[in-house]
PABA-217874 format. One record per residue (C-alpha): residue number from 1; residue in one letter; x, y, z. Coordinates in steps of 0.001 Angstrom, whole numbers, padded with zeros to 6 digits, always signed. Layout:
{num:NUM, residuo:A, xx:X, yy:Y, zz:Z} $
...
This chain:
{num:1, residuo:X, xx:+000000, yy:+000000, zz:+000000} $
{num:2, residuo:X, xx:+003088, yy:+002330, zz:+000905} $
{num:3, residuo:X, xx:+004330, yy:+001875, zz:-002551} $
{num:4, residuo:X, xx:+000996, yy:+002656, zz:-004380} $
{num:5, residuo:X, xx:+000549, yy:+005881, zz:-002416} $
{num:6, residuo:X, xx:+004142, yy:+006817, zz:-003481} $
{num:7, residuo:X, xx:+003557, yy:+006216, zz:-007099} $
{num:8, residuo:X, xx:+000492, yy:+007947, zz:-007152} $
{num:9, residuo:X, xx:+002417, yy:+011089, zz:-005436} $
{num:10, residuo:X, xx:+004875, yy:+011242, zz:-008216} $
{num:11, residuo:X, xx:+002551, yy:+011098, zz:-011280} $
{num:12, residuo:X, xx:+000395, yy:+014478, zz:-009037} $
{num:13, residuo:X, xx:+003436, yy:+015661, zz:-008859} $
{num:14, residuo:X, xx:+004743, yy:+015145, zz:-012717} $
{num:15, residuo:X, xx:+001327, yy:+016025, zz:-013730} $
{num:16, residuo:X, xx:+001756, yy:+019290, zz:-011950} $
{num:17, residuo:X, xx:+005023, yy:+019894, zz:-013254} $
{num:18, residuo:X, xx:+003994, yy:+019698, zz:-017121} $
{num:19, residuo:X, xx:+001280, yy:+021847, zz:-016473} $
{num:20, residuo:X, xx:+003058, yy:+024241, zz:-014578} $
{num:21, residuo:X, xx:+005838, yy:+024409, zz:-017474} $
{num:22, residuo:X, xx:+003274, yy:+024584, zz:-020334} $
{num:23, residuo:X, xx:+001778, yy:+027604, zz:-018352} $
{num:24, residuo:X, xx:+004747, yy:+030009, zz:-018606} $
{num:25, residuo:X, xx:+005961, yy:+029897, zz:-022045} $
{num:26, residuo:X, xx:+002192, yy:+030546, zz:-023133} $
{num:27, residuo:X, xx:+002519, yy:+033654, zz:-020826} $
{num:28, residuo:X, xx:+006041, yy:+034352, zz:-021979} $
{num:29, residuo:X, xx:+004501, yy:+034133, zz:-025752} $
{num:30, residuo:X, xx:+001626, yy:+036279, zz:-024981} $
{num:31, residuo:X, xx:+003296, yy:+039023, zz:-023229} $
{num:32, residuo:X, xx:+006088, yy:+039196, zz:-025435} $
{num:33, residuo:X, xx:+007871, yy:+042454, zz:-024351} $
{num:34, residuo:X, xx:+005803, yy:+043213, zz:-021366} $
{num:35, residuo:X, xx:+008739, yy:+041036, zz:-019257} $
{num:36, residuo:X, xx:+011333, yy:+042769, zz:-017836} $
{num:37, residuo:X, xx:+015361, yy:+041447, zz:-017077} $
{num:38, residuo:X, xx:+014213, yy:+040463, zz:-013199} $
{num:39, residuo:X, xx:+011091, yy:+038259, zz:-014181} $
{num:40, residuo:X, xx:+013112, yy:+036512, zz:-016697} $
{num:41, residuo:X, xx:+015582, yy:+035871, zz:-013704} $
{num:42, residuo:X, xx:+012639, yy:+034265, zz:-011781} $
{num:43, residuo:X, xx:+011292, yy:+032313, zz:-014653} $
{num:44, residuo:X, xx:+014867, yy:+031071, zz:-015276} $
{num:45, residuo:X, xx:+015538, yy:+030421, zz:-011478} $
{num:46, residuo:X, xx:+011907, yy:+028720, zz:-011421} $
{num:47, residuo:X, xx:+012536, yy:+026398, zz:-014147} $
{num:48, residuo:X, xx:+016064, yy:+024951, zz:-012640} $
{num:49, residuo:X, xx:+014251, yy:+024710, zz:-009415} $
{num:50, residuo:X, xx:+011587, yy:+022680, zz:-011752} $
{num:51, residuo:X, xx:+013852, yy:+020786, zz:-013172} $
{num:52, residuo:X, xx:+015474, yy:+020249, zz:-009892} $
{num:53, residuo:X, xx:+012290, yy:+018749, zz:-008623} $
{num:54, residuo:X, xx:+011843, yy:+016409, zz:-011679} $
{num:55, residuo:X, xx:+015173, yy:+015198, zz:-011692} $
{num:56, residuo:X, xx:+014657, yy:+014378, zz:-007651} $
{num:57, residuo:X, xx:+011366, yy:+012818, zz:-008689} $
{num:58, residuo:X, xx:+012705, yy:+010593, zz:-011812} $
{num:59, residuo:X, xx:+015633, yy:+009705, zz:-009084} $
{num:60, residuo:X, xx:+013045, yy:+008936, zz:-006634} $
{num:61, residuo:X, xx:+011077, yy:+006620, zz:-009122} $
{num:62, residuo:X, xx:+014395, yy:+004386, zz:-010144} $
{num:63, residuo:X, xx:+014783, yy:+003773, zz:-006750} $
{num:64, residuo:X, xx:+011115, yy:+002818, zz:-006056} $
{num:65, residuo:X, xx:+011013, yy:+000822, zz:-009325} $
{num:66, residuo:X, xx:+014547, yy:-000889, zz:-007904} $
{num:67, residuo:X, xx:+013418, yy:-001363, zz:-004598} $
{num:68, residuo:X, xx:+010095, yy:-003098, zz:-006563} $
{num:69, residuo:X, xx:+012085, yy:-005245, zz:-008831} $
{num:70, residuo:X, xx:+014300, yy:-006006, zz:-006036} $
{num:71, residuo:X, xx:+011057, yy:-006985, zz:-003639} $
{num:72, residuo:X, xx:+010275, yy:-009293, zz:-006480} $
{num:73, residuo:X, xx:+013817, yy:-010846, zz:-006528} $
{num:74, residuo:X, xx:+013658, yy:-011364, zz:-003064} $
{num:75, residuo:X, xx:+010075, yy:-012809, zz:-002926} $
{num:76, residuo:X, xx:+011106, yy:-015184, zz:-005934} $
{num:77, residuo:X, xx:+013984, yy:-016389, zz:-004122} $
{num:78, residuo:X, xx:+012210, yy:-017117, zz:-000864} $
{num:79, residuo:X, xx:+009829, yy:-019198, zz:-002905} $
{num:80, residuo:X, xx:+012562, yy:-021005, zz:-005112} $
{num:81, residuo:X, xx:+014518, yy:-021959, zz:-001148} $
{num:82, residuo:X, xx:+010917, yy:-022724, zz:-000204} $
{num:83, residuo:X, xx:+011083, yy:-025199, zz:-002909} $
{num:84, residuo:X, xx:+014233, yy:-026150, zz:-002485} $
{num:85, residuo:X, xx:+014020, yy:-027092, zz:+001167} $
{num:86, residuo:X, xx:+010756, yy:-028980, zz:+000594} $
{num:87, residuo:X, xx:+012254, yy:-030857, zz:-002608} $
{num:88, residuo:X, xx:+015314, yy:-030958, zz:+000074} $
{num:89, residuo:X, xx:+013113, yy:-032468, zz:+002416} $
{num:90, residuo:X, xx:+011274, yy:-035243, zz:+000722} $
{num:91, residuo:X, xx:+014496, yy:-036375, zz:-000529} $
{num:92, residuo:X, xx:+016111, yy:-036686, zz:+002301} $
{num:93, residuo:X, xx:+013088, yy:-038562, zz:+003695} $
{num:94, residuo:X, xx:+013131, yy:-041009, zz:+000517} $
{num:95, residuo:X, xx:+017026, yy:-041371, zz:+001014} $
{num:96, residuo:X, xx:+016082, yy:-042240, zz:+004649} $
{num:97, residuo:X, xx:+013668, yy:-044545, zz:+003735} $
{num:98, residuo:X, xx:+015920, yy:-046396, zz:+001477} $
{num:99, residuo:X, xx:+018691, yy:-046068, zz:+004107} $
{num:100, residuo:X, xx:+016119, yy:-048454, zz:+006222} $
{num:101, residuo:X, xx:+014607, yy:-050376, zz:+003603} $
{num:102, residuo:X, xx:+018818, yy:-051625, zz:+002483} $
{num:103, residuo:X, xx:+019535, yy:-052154, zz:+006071} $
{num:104, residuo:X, xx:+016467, yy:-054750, zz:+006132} $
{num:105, residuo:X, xx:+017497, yy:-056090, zz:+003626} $
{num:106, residuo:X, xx:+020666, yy:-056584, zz:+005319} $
{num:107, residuo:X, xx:+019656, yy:-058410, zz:+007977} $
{num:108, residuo:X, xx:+017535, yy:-060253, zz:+006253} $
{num:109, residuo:X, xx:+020054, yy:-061797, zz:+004048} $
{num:110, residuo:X, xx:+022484, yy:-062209, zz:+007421} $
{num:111, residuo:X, xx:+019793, yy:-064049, zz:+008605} $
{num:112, residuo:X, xx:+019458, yy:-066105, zz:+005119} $
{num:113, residuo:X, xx:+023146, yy:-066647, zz:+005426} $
{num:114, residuo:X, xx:+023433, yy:-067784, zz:+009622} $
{num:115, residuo:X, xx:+020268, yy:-070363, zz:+008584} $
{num:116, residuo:X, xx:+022456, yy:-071660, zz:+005431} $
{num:117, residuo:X, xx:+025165, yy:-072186, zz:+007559} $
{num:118, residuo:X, xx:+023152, yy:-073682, zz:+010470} $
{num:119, residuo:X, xx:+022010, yy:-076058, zz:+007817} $
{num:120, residuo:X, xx:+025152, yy:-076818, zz:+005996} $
{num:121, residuo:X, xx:+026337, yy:-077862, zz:+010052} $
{num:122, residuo:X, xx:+023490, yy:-079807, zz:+010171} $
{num:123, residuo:X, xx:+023748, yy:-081943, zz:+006903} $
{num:124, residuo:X, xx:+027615, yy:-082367, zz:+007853} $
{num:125, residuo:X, xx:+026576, yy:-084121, zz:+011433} $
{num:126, residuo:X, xx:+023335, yy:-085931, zz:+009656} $
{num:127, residuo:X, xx:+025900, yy:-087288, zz:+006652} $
{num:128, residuo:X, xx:+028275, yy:-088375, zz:+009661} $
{num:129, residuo:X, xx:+025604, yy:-089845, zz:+011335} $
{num:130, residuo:X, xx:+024441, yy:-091581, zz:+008753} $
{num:131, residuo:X, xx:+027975, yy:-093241, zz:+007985} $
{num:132, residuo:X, xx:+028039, yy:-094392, zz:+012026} $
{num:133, residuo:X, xx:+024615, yy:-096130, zz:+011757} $
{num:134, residuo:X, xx:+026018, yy:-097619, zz:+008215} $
{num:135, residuo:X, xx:+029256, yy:-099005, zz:+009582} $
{num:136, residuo:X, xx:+027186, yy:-100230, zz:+012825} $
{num:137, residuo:X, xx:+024761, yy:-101716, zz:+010411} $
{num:138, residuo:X, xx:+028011, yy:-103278, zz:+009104} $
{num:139, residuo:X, xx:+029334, yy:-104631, zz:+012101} $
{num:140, residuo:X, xx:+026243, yy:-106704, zz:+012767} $
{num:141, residuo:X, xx:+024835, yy:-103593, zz:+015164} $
{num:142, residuo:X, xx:+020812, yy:-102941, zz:+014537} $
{num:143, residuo:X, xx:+018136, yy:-100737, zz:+015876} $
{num:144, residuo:X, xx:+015786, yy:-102632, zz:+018156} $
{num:145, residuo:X, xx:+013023, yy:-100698, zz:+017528} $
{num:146, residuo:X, xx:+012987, yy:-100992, zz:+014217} $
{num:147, residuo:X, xx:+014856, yy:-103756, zz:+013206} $
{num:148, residuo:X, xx:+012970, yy:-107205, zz:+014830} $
{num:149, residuo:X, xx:+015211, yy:-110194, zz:+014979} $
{num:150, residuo:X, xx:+014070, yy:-113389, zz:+014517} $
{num:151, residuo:X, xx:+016094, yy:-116766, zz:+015925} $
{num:152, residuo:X, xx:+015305, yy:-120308, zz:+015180} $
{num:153, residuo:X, xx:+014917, yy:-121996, zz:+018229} $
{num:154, residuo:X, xx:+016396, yy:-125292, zz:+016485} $
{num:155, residuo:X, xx:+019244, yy:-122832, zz:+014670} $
{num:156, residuo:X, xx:+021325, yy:-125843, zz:+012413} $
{num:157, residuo:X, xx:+024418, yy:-123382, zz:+012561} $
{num:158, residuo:X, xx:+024044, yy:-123410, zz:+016934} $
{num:159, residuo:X, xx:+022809, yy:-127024, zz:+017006} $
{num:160, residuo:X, xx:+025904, yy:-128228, zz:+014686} $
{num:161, residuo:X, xx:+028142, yy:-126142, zz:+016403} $
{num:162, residuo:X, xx:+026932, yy:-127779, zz:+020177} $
{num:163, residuo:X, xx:+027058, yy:-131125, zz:+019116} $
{num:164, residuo:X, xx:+030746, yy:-130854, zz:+017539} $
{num:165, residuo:X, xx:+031829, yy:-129135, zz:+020846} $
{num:166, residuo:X, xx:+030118, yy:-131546, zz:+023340} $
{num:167, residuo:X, xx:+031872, yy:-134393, zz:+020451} $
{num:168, residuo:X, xx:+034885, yy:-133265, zz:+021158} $
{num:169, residuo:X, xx:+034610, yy:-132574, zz:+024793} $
{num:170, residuo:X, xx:+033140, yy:-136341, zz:+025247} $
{num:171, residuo:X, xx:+036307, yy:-138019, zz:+022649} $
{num:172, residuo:X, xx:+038647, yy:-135298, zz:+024989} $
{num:173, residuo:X, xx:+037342, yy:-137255, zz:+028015} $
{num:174, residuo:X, xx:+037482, yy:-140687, zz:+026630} $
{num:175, residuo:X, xx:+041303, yy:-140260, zz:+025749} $
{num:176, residuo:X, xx:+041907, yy:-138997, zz:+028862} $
{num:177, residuo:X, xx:+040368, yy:-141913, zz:+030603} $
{num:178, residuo:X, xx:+041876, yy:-144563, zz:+028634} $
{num:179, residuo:X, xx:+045088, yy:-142913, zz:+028930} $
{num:180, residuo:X, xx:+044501, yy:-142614, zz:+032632} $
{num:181, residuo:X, xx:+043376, yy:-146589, zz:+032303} $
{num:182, residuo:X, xx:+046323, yy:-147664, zz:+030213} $
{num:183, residuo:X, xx:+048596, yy:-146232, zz:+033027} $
{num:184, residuo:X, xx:+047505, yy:-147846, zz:+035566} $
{num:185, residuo:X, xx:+047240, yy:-151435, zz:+034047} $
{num:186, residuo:X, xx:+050589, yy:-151115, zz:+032327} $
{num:187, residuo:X, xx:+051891, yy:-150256, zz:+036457} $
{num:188, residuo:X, xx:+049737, yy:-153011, zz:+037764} $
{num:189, residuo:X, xx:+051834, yy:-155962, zz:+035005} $
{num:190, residuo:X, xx:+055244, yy:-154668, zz:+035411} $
{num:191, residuo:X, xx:+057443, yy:-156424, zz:+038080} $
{num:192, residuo:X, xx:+060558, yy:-154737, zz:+038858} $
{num:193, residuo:X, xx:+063810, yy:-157157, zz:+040108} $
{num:194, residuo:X, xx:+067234, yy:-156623, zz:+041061} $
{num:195, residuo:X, xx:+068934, yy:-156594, zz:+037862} $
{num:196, residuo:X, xx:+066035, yy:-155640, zz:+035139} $
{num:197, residuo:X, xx:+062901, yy:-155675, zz:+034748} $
{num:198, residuo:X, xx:+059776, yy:-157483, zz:+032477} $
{num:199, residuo:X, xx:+056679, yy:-156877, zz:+031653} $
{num:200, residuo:X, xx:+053451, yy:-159148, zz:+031245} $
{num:201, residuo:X, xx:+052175, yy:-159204, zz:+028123} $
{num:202, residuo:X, xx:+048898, yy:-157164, zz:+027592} $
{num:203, residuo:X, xx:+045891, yy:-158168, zz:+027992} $
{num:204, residuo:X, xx:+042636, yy:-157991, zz:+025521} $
{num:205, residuo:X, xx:+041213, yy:-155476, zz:+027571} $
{num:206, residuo:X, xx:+044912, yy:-153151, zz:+027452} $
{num:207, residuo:X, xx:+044299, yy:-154086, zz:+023328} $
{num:208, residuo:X, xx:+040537, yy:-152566, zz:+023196} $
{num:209, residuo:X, xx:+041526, yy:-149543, zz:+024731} $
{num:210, residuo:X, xx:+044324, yy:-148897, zz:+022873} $
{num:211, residuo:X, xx:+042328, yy:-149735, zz:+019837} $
{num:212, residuo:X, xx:+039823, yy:-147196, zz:+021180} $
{num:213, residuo:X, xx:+042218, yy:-144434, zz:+021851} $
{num:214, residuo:X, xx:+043543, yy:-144586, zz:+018759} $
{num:215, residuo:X, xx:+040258, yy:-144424, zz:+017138} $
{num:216, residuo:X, xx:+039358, yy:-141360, zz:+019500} $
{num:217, residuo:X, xx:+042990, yy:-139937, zz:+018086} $
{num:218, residuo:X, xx:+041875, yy:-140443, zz:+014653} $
{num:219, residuo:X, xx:+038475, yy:-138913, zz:+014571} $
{num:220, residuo:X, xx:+040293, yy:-135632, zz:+016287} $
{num:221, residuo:X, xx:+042423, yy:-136031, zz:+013721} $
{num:222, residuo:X, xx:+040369, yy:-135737, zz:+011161} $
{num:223, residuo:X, xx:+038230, yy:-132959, zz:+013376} $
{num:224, residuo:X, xx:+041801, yy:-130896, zz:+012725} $
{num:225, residuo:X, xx:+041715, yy:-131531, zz:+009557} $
{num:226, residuo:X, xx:+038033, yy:-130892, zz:+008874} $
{num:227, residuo:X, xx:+038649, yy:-127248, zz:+010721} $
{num:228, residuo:X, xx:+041400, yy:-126703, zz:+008662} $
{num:229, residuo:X, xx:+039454, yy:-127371, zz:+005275} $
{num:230, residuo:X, xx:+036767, yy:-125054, zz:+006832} $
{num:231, residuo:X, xx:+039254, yy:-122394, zz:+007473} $
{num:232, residuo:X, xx:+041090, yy:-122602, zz:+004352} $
{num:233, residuo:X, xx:+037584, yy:-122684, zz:+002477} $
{num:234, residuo:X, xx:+036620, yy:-119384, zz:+004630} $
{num:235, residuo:X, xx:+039673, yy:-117393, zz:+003981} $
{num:236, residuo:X, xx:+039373, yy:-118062, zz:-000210} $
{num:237, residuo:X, xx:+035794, yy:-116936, zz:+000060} $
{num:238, residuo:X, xx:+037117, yy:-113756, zz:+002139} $
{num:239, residuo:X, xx:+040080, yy:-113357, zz:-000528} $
{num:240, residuo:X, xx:+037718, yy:-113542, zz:-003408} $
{num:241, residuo:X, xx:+034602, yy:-111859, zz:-002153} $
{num:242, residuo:X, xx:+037074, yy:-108849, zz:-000268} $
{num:243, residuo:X, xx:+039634, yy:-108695, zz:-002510} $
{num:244, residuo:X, xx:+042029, yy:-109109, zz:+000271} $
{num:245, residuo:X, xx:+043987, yy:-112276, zz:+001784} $
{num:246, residuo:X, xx:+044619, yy:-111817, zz:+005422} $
{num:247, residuo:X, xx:+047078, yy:-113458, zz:+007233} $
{num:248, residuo:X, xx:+047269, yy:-113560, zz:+011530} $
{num:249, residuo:X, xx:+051535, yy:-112078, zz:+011749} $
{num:250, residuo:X, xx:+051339, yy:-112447, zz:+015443} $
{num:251, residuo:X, xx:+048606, yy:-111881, zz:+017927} $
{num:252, residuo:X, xx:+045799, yy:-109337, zz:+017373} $
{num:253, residuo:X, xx:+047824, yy:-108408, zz:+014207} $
{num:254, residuo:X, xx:+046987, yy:-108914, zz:+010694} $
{num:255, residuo:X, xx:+048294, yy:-108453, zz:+007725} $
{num:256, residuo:X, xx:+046132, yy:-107506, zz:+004451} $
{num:257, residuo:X, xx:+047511, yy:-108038, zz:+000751} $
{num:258, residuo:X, xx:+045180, yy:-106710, zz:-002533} $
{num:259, residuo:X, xx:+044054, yy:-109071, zz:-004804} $
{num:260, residuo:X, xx:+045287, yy:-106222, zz:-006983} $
{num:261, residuo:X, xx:+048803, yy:-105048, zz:-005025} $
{num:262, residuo:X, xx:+051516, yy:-104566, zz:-007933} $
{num:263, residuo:X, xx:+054133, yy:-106181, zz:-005413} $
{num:264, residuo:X, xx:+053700, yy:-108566, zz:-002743} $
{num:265, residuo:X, xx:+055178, yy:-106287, zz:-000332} $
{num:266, residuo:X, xx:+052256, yy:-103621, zz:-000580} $
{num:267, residuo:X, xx:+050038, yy:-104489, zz:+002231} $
{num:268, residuo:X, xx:+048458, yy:-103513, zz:+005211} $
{num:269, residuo:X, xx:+048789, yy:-103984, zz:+008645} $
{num:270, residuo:X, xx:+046192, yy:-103680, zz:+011234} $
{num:271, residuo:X, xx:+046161, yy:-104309, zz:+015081} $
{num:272, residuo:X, xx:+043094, yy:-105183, zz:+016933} $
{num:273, residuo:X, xx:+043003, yy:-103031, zz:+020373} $
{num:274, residuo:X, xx:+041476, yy:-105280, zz:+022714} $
{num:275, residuo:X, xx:+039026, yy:-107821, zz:+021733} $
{num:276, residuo:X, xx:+038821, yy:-108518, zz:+018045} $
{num:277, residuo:X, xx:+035195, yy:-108366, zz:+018479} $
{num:278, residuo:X, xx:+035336, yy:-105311, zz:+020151} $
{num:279, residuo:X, xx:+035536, yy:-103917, zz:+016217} $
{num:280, residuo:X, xx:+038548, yy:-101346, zz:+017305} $
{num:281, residuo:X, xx:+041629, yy:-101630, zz:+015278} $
{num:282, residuo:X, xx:+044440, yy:-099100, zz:+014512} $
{num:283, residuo:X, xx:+046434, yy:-099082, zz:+011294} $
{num:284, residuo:X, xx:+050177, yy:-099742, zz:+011387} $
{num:285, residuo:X, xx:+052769, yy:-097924, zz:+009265} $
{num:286, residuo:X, xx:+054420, yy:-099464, zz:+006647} $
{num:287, residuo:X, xx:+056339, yy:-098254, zz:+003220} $
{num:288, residuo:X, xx:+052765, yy:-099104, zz:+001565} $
{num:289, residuo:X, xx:+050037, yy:-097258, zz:+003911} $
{num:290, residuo:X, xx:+052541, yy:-093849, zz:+003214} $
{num:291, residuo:X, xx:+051180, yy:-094224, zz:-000158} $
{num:292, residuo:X, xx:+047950, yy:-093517, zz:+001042} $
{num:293, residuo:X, xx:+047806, yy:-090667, zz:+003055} $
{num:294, residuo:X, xx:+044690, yy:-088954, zz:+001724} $
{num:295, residuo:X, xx:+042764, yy:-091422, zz:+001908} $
{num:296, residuo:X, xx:+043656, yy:-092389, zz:+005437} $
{num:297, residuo:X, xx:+042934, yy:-089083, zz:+006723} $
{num:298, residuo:X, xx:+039457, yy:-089092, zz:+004699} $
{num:299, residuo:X, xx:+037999, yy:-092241, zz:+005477} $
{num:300, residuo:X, xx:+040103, yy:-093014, zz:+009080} $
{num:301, residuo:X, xx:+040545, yy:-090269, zz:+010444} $
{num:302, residuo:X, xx:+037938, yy:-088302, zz:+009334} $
{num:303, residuo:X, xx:+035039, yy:-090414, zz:+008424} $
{num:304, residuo:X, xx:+036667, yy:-093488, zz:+010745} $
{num:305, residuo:X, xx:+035672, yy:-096420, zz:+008658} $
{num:306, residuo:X, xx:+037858, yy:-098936, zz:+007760} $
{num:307, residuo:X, xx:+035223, yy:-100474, zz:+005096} $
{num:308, residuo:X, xx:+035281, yy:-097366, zz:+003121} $
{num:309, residuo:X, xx:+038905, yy:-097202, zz:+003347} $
{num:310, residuo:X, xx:+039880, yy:-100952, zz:+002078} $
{num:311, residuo:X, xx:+037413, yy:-100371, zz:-000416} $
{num:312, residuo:X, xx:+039103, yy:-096892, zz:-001658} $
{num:313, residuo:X, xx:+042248, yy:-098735, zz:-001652} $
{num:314, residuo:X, xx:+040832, yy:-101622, zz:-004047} $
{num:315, residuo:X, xx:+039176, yy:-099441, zz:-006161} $
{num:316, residuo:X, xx:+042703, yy:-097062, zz:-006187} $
{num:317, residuo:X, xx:+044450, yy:-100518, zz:-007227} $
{num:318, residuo:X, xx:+042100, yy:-101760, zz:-010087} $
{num:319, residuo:X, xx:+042001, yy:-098586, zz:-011525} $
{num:320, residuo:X, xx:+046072, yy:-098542, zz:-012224} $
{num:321, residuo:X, xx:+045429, yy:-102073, zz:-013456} $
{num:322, residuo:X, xx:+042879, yy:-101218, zz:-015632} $
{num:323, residuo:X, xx:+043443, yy:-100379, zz:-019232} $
{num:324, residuo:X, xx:+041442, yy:-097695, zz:-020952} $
């Protein structure tokens, strides 16, 4: 409003100020001669005072029209930092909201990566498991409460294996007893003299028994040799179902040779720690078992099967023997 009342001021007053110098020269025109030298002064001091006035009037309206254009400068820059700050604003907000939205994401995949690795643990111990209840499965081991065993009560194996033992427990007993018979009739017909002694000719019944423990001496005899068929039969199926021959060194030691070994001297020893049913046996170093050091620490050490290693080693050997 201050600025409207100030322009309208200077137009009344350059209104005025054409009006006022229109005036005078129509006077000065119409009087012609009538004028003397000191009214001329005053027109002539008049009109620089007028011109005085207009020039602090034009002077007066740059300034106003500055100060205007300079109003509107100022206005248009408050509005462009009102935009600013506001487009400021919201992008800062956006920016924060991505800021959150990445560190979400962040954790989430953290999260993905801690369950991966929970479950990559967990496969490890189930795959180990698995390979425990496999080699117990192996070793003859079973889970009662799923596995149900079944045993004849007439078992041929148990009833064969009963009557050999009580066989040779009842021939043991007869030998000794004709032994302990023989003895004592061979003391009672001996006479002993001075110079020498002689002794009474047997009798029939000295004749049966020895005819008896020689039979008994026999049929053990044959038992031996029986076992030893048995056993020879058991360790060629073991050498050609296995792949290995195995051979007792000394006690609760054994020594395994390939069916596929490039040299006799590549074998294996083993030594049973405790009980050979106890399952626990340690491999012993020798110039062939240096060979193999990878797979001893893979299936020993860390997987701690011996199955899995023999067969490792077999498959190792056939493969070198193998042409392609």
């Amino acid at each position: 409003m201050d600025d409207l009342e100030d322009d309208t001021t200077v137009f009344s007053t350059l209104k005025s100020f054409k009006n006022f110098i229109t005036r005078p020269d129509r006077s000065l025109s119409e009087a012609g001669p009538a004028y003397g030298r000191s009214d001329l002064q005053k027109l002539y001091t008049q009109r620089l005072e007028m011109e005085e006035a207009a020039e602090r009037i034009h002077s007066h309206t740059n300034l106003l029209q500055l100060t205007q254009e300079k109003q509107q400068m100022e206005l248009s820059h408050k509005r462009a930092r009102i935009e600013l700050e506001k487009a400021a604003h919201l992008s800062s907000r956006d920016l924060q909201r991505e800021v959150d939205r990445n560190q979400d994401l962040l954790t989430r995949i953290r999260r993905l990566e801690d369950r991966e690795a929970d479950r990559q643990r967990l496969e490890e111990q189930n795959n180990i498991l698995e390979m425990r209840l496999e080699r117990h499965n192996l070793q003859g081991d079973y889970d009662p409460v799923k596995t149900k065993v079944i045993h004849f009560r007439l078992n041929p194996t148990s009833v064969a294996k009963q009557q050999r033992a009580e066989e040779v427990e009842q021939l043991r007993e007869e030998c000794q007893r004709l032994r302990d018979r023989l003895r004592t009739l061979q003391a009672e017909g001996t006479m002993a003299t001075d110079d020498a002694s002689f002794s009474i000719p047997p009798s029939q019944e000295v004749l049966d028994l020895r005819k008896q423990m020689e039979s008994a001496e026999l049929k053990n005899q044959r038992l031996k040799e029986v076992f030893q068929k048995k056993i020879q039969e058991f360790r060629t199926a073991c050498y050609v179902l296995t792949g290995y021959q195995i051979d007792i060194t000394m006690e609760n030691q054994y020594r395994l040779t390939s069916v596929y070994a490039e040299r006799m001297e590549d074998c294996l020893l083993f030594k049973a720690n405790g009980p050979v049913g106890s399952g626990s046996m340690q491999l012993l170093e020798t110039d062939f078992s240096r060979t193999l050091t990878e797979m001893v620490d893979l299936h020993l050490f860390h997987q701690k099967s011996i199955p899995a290693f023999l067969s490792a080693v077999t498959l190792d050997l056939f493969s070198r023997q193998t042409i392609i």
